[in-house]
C-alpha positions in Angstrom: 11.2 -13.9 15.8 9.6 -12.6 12.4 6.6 -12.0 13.7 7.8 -9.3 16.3 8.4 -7.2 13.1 5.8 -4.4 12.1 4.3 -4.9 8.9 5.2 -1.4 8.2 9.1 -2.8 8.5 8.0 -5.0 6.0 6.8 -3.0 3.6 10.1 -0.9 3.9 12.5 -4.0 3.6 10.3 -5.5 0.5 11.1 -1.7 -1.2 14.6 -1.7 -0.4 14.8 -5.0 -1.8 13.2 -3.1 -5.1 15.4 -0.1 -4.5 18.6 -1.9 -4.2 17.8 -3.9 -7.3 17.0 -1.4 -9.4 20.1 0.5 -8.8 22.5 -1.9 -9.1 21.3 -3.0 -12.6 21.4 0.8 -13.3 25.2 0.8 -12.1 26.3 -2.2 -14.2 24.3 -0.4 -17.2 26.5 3.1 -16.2 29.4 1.6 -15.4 29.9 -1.8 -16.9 33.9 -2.3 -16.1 34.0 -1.5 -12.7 31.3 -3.5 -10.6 33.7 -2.7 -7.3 32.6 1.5 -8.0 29.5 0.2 -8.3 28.4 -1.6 -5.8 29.5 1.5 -3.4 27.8 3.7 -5.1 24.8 2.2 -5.1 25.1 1.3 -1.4 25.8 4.9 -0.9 22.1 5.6 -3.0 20.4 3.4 -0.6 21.6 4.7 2.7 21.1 8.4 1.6 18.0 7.2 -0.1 16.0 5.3 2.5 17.6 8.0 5.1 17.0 11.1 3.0 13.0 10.2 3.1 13.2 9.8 6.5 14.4 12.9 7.4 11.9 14.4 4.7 9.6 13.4 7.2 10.7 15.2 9.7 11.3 18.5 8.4 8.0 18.7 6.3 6.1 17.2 9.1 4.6 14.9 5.8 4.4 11.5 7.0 5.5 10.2 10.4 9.2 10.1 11.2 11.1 6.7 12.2 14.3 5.7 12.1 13.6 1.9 11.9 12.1 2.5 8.6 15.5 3.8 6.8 17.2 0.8 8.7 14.6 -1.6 7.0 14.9 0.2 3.8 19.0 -0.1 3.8 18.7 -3.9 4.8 16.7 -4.6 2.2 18.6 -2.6 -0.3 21.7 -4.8 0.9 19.5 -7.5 0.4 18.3 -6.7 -3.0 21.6 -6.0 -4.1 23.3 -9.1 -3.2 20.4 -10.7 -5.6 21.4 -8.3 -8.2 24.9 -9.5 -7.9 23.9 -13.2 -7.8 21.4 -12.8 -10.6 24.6 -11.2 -12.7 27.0 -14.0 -12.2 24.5 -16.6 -12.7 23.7 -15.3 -15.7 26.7 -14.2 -17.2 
């Protein structure tokens, strides 16, 4: 089943993982009291994010435009940010 993915896919999922890491330690550190707000907002960053490259894409003609590649991106956001949140309550 994994091996019907692109690598390309890959490399998209293993950067949202980044991306959706990165973003939600940034929301605890800007928000600190309200994980909930959060947690949405960052989820909002990733979709607009991994879609708003995308669509760069396709307007500029830079790069080649696919719509599976913002889908990898945002699971692997959801993916990193789920560690993040695991990573928090393990350690504090």
């Amino acid at each position: 089943m994994f091996k019907s993915i692109a690598p390309d896919k890959w490399r998209h999922f293993y950067a949202g993982i980044v991306m959706g890491a990165v973003l939600q330690g940034l929301g605890w550190w800007l928000m600190p009291n309200n994980a909930g707000l959060s947690v949405l907002i960052v989820l909002a960053l990733v979709v607009i994010i991994s879609y708003g490259f995308e669509l760069f894409s396709l307007i500029t003609g830079l790069g080649v435009y696919d719509f599976m590649d913002a889908v990898a991106s945002v699971i692997g956001g959801v993916f990193g940010l789920g560690l993040a949140l695991l990573a928090c309550c393990w350690l504090f």
